[in-house]
DSSP file (Angstrom, degrees, kcal/mol; ACC not computed):
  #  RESIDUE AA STRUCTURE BP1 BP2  ACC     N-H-->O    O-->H-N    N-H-->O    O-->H-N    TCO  KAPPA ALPHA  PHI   PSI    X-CA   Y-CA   Z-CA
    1    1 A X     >        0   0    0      0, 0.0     4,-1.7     0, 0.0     5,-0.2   0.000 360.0 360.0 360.0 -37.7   -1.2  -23.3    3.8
    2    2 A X  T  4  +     0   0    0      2,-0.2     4,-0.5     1,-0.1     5,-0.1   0.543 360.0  56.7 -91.0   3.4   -1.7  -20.4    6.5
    3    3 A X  T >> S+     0   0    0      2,-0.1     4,-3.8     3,-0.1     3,-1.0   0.881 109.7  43.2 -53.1 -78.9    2.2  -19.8    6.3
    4    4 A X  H 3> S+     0   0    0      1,-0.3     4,-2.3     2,-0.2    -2,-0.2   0.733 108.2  48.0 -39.9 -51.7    2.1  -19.3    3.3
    5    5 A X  H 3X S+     0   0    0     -4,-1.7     4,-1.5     2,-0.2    -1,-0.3   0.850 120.6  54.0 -48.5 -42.1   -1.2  -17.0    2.7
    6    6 A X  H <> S+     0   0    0     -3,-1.0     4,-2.1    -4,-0.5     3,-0.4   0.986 110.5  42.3 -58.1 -62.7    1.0  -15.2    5.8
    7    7 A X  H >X S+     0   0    0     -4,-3.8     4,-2.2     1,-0.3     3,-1.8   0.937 108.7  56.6 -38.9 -71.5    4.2  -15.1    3.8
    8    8 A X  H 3X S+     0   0    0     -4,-2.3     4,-0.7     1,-0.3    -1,-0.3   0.655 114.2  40.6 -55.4 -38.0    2.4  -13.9    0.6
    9    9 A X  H 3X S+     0   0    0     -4,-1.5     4,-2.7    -3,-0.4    -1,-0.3   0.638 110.2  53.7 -33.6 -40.4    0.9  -10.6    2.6
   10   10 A X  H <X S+     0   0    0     -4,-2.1     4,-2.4    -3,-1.8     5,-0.3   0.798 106.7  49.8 -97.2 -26.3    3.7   -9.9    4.4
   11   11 A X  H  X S+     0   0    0     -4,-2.2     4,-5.4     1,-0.2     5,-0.2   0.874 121.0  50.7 -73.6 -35.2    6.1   -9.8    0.5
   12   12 A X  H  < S+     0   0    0     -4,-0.7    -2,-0.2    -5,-0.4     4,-0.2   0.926 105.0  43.3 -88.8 -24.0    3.0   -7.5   -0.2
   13   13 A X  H >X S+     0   0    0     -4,-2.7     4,-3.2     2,-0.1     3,-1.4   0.934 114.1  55.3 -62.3 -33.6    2.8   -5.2    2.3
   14   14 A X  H 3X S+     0   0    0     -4,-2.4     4,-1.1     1,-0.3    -2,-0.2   0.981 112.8  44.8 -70.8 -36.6    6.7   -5.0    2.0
   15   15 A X  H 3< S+     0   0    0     -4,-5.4    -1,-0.3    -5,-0.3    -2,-0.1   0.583 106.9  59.7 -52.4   0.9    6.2   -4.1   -1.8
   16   16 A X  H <> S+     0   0    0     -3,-1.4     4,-2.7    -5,-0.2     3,-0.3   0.792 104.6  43.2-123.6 -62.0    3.9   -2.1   -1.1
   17   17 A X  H  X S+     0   0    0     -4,-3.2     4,-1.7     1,-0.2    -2,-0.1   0.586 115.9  42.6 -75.5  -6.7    5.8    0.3    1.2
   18   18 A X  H  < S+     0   0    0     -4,-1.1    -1,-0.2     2,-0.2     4,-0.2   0.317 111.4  58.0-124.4   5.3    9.1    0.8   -0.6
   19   19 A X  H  > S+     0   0    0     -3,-0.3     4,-4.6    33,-0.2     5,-0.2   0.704 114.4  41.2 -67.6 -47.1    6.8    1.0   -3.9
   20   20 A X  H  < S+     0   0    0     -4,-2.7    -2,-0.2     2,-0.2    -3,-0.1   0.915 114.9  50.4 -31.1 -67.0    5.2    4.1   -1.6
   21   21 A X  T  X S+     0   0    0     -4,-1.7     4,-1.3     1,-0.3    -1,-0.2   0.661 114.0  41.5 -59.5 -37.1    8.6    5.4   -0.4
   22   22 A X  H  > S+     0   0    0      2,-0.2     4,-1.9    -4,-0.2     5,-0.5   0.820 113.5  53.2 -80.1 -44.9   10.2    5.6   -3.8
   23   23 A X  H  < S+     0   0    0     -4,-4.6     4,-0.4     1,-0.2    -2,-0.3   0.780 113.6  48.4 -65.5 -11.8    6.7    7.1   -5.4
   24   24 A X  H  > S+     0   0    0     -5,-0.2     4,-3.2     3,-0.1    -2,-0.2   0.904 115.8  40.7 -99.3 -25.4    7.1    9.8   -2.4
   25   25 A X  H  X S+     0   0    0     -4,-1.3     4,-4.0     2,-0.3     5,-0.2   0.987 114.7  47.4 -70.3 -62.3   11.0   10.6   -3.1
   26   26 A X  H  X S+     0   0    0     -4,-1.9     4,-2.2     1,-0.2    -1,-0.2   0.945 115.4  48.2 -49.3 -30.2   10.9   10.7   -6.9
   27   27 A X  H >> S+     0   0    0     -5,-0.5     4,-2.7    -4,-0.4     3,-0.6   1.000 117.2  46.4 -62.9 -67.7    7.5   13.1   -6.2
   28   28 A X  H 3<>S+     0   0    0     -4,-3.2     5,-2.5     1,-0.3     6,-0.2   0.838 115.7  44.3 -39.4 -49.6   10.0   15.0   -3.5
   29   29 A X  H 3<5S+     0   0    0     -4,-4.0     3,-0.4     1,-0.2    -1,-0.3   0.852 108.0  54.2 -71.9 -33.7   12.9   15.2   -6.0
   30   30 A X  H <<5S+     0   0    0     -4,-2.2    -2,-0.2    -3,-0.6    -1,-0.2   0.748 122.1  33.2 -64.4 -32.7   10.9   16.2   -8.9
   31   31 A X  T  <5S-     0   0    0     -4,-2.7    -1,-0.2    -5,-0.1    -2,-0.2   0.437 104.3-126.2 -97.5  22.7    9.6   19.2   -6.5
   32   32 A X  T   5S+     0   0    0     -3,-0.4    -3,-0.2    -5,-0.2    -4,-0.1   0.796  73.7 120.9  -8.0  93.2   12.1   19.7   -5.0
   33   33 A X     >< +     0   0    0     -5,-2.5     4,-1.1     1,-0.1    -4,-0.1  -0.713  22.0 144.5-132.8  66.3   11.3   19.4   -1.2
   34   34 A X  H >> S+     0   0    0     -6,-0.2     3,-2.8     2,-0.1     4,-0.9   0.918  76.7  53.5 -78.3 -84.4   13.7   16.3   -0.2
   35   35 A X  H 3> S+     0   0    0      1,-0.3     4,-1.0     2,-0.2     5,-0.2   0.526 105.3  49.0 -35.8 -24.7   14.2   18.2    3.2
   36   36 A X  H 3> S+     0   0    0      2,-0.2     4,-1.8     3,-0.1    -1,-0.3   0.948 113.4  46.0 -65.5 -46.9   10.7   18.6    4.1
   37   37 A X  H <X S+     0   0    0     -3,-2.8     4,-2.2    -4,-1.1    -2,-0.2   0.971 109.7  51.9 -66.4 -49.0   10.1   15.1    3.4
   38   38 A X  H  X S+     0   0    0     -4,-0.9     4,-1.5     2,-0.3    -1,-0.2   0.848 113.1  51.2 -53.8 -34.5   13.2   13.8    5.4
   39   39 A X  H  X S+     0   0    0     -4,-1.0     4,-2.0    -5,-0.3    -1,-0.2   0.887 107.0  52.5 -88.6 -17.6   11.8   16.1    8.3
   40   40 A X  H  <>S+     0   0    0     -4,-1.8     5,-1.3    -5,-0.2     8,-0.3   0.780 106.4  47.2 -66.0 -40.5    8.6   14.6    8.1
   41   41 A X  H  <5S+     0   0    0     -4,-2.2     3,-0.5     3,-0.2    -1,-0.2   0.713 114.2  51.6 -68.9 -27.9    9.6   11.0    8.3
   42   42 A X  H  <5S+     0   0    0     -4,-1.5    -2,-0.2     1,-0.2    -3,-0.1   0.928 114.7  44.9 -84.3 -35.0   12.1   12.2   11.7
   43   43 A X  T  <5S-     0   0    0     -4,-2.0    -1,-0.2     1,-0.1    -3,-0.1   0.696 109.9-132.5 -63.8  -3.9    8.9   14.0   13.4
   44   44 A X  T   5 +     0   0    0     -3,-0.5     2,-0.2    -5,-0.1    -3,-0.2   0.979  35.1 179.6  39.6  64.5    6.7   11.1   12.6
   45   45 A X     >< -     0   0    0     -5,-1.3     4,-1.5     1,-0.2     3,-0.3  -0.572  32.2-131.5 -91.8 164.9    3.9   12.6   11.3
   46   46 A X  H  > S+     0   0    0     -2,-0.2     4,-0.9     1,-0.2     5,-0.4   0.885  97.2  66.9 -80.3 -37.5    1.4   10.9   10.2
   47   47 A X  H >> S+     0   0    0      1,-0.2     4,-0.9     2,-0.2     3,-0.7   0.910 107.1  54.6 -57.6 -27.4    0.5   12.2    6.5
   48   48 A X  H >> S+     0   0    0     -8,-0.3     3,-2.2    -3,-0.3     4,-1.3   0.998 109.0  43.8 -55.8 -61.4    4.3   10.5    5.6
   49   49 A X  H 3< S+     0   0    0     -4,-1.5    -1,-0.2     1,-0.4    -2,-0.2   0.265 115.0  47.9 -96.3  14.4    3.5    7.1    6.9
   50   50 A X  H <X S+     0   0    0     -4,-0.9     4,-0.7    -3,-0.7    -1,-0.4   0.490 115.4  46.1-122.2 -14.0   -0.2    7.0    5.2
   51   51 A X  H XX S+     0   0    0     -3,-2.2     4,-0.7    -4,-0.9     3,-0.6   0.971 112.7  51.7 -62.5 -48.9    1.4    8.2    1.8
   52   52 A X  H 3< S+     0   0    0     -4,-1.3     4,-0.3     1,-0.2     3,-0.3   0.818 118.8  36.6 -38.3 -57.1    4.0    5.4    2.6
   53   53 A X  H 3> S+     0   0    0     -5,-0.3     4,-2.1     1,-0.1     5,-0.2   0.536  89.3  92.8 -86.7 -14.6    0.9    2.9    3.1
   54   54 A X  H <X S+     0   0    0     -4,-0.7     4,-3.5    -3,-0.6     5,-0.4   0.919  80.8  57.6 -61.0 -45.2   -1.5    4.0    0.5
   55   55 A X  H  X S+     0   0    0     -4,-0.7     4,-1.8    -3,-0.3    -1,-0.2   0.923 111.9  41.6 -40.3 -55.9   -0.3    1.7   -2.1
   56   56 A X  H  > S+     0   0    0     -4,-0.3     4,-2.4     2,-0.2     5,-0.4   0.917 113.9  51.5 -62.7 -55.2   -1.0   -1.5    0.4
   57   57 A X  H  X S+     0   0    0     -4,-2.1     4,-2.5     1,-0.3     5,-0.3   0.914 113.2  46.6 -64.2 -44.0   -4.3    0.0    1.5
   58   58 A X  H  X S+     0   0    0     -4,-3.5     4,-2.0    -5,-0.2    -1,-0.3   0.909 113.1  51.0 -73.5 -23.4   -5.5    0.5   -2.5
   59   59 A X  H  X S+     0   0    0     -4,-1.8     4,-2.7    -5,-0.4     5,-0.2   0.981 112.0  42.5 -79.0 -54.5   -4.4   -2.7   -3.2
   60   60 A X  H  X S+     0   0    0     -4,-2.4     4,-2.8     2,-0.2     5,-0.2   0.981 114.1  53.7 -21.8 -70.3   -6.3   -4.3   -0.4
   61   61 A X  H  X S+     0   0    0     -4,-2.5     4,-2.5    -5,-0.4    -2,-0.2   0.928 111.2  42.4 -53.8 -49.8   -9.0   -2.3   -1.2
   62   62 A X  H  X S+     0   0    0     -4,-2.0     4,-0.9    -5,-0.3     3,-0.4   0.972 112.3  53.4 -55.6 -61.1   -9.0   -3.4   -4.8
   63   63 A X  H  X S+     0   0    0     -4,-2.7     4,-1.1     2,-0.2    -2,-0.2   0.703 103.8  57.6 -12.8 -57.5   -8.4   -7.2   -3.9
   64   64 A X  H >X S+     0   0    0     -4,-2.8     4,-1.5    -5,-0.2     3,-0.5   0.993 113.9  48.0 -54.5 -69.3  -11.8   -7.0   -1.3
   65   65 A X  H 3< S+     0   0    0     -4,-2.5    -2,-0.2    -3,-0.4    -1,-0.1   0.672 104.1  47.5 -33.9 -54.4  -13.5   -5.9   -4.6
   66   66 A X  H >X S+     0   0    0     -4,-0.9     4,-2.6     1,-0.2     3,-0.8   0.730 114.6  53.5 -61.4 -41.0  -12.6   -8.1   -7.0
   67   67 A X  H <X S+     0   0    0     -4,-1.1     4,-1.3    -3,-0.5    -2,-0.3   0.834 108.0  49.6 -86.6 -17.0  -13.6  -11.0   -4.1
   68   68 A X  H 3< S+     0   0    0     -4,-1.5    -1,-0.3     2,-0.2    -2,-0.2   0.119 105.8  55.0-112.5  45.0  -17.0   -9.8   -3.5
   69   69 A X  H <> S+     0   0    0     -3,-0.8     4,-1.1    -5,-0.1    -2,-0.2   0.402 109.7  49.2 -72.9 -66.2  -17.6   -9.7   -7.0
   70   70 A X  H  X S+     0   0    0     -4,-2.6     4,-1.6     2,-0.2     3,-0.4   0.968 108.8  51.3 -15.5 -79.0  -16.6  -13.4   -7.1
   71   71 A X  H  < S+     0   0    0     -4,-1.3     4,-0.3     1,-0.3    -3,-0.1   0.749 113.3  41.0 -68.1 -37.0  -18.6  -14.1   -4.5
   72   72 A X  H  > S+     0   0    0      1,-0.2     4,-0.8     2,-0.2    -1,-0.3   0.857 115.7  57.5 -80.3 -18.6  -22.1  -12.4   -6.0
   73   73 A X  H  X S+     0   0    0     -4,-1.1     4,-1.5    -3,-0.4     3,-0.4   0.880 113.2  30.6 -64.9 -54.6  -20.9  -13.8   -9.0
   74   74 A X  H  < S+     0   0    0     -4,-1.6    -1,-0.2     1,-0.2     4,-0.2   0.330 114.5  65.3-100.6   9.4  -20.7  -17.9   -7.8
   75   75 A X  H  4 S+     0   0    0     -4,-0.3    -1,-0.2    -5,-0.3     3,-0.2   0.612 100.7  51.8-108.0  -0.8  -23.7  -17.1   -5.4
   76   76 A X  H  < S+     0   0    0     -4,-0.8    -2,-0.2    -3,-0.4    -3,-0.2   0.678 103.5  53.6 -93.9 -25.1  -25.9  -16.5   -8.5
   77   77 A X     <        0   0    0     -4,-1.5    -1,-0.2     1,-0.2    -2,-0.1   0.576 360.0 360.0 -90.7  25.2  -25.2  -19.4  -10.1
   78   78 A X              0   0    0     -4,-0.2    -1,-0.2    -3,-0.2    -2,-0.1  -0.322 360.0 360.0 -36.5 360.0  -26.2  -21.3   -7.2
């Protein structure tokens, strides 16, 4: 069971980031600033790799909602 739960995170973070990485390129191409972005991932800055990550962090974030919602939900009809 905890493989799995493991497994199922790990598919979402990785969706998560090459949903990011493709929302930041098409965003790049449309303005065109592909070189900026491309120098931005080789410096490591940080503002790439939290655009890169935002999807996974809102989805989280949503997910945590939705369960303690649940949770006030089945602890009032208790």
């Amino acid at each position: 069971m905890i493989k799995k739960i493991i497994a199922k995170e790990w598919l979402l973070l990785l969706g998560s980031i090459l949903f990011g990485i493709t929302c930041i390129f098409i965003l790049c191409i449309a303005l065109g600033t592909t070189e900026e972005l491309i120098e931005a991932f080789c410096k490591l800055e940080i503002e790439a790799y939290f655009f890169v990550l935002s999807p996974y962090f809102l989805l989280q974030f949503v997910r945590s909602v939705i369960w303690a919602i649940k949770v006030l939900k089945k602890s009032k009809s208790e």
